[in-house]
C-alpha positions in Angstrom: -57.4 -17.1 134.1 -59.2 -14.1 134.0 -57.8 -10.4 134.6 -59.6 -7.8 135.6 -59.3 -3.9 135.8 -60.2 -2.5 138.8 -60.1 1.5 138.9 -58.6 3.8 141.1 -58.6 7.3 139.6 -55.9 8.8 142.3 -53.2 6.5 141.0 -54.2 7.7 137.5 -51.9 10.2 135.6 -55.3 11.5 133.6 -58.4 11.9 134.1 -60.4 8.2 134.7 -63.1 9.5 132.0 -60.2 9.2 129.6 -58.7 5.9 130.8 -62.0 3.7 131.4 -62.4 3.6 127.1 -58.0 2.6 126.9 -58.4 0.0 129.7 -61.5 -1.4 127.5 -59.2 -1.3 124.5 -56.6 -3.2 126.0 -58.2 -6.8 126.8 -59.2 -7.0 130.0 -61.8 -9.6 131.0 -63.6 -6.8 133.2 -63.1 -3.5 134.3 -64.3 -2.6 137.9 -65.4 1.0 138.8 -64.5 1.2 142.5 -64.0 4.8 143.5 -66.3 4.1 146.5 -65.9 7.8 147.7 -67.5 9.7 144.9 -70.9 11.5 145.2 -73.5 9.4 143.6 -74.1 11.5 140.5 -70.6 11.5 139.5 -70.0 7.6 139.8 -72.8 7.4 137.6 -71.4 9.4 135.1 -68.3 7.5 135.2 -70.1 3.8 135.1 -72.1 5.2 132.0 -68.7 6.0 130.0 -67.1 2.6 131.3 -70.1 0.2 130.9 -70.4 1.9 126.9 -66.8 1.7 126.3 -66.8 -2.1 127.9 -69.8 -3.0 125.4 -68.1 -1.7 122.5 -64.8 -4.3 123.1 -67.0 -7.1 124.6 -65.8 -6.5 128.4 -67.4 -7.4 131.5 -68.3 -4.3 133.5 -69.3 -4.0 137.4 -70.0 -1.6 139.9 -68.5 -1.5 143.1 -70.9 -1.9 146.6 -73.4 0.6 144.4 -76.1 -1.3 143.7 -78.5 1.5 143.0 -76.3 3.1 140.6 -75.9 -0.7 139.0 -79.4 -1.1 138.8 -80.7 2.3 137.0 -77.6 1.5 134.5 -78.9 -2.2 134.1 -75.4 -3.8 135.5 -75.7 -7.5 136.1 -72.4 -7.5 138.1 -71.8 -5.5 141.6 -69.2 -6.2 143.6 -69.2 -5.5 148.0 -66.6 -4.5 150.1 -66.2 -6.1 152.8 -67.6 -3.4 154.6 -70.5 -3.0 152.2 -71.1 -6.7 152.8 -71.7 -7.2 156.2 -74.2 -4.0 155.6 -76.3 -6.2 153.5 -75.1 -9.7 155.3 -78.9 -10.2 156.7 -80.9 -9.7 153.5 -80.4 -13.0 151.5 -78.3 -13.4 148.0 -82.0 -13.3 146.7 -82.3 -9.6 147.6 -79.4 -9.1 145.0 -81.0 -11.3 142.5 -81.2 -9.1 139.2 -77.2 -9.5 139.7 -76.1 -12.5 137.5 -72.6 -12.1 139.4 -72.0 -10.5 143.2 -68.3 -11.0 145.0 -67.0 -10.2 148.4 -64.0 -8.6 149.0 -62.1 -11.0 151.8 -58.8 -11.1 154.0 -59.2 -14.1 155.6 -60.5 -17.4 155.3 -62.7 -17.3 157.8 -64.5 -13.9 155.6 -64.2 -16.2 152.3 -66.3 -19.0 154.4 -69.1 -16.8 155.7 -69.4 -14.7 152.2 -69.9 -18.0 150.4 -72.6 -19.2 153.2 -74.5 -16.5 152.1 -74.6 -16.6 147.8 -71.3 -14.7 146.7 -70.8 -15.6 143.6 -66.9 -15.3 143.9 -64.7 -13.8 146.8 -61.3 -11.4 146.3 -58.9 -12.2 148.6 -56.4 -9.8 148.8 -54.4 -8.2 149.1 -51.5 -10.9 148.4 -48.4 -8.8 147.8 -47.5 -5.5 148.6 -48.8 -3.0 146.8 -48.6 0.7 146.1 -52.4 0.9 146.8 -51.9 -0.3 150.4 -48.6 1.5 151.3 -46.7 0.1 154.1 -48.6 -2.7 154.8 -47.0 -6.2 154.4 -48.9 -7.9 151.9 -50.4 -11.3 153.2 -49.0 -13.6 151.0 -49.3 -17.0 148.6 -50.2 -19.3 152.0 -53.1 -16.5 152.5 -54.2 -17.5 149.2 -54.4 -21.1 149.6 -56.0 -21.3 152.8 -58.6 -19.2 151.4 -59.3 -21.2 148.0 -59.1 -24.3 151.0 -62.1 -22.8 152.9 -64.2 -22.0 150.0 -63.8 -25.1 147.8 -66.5 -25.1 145.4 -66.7 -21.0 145.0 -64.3 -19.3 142.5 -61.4 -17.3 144.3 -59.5 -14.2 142.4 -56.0 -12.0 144.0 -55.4 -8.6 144.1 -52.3 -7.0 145.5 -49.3 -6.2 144.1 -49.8 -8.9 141.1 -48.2 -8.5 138.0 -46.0 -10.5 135.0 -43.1 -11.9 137.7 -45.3 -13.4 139.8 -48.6 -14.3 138.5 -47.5 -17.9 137.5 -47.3 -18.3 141.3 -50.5 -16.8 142.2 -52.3 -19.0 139.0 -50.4 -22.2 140.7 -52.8 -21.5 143.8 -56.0 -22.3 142.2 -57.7 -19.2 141.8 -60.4 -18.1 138.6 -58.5 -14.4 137.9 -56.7 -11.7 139.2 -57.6 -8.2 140.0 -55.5 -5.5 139.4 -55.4 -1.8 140.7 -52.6 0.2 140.7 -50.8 -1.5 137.6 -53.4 -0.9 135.2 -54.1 2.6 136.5 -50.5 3.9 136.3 -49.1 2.1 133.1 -48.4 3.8 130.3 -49.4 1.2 127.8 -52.2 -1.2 129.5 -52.8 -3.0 126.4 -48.7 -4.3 126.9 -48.7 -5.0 130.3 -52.0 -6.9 130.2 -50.2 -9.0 127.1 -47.6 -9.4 129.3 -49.7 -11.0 132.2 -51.1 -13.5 130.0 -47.7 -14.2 129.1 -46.9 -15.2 132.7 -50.3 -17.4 132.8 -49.4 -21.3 133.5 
């Protein structure tokens, strides 16, 4: 299974520019650069640092619903919000095809199903258990998770939400390709442990 970094520089106890190069040291599979409220120029700054930090350790690296800044930084993954997908929705996967990998963000099955009708390359279902990233909502559960990997059979299917060492074994045992994770990697103070400790809870 495949665990990736997704970044959230609020939840960070420095400065992102100074965890993007740790969380490529520590052996993620990817690192995502969300921050979907930042003025262009600075997200580009910030995707610059993580994509040259992610090419030193051999880590996938994607921008988030930013395809422009993707493309002038030659990025072959983006990811889409929900939000940022139905934006695009009525161009055709085609229209993203210098992207080797694009994936929807989902929270039902129903948005898994219509994301894979049109070409994602993956969906993220989330999010599965309560997390500090969605505070005080209920997080949707392991019965979310299989419906959704149910609906969309023959495309991959990764979790975020609240995942970490206790209870990834379960979330693996649903059938999914990875996990994301958010607030975990952004506020521990030794990423490299706690993402040895994840693969330690892999089935």
């Amino acid at each position: 299974m495949e665990i990736i970094a997704t970044t959230a520089r609020e939840l960070c106890p420095g400065s992102l520019a100074e965890r993007l190069p740790l969380l490529a040291a520590s052996g993620p599979d990817g690192i995502l650069l969300r921050e979907k409220d930042l003025p262009e120029a600075e997200y580009e700054e910030l995707a610059r640092l993580g994509a040259a930090a992610c090419r030193r350790h051999g880590v996938a690296f994607g921008a988030h619903s930013r395809p422009w800044a993707a493309r002038r930084l030659g990025l072959v993954w983006l990811h889409l919000s929900w939000a940022a997908f139905l934006a695009r929705e009525a161009d055709t996967r085609a229209e993203l095809g210098e992207f080797a990998r694009v994936g929807v963000s989902v929270h039902a099955a129903e948005e898994a199903a219509r994301a894979a009708r049109w070409g994602a390359d993956y969906v993220l279902a989330g999010h599965v258990f309560t997390t500090a990233s969605k505070a005080g909502l209920p997080g949707r559960g392991l019965g979310f998770l299989r419906a959704v990997r149910a609906a969309v059979p023959e495309t991959p299917v990764y979790a975020i939400g609240g995942i970490g060492p206790d209870n990834i074994g379960a979330v693996g045992a649903c059938g999914v390709r990875g996990v994301f994770l958010m607030s975990a990697v952004m506020t521990a103070p030794a990423p490299r442990e706690y993402i040895a400790a994840l693969r330690r809870g892999l089935p």
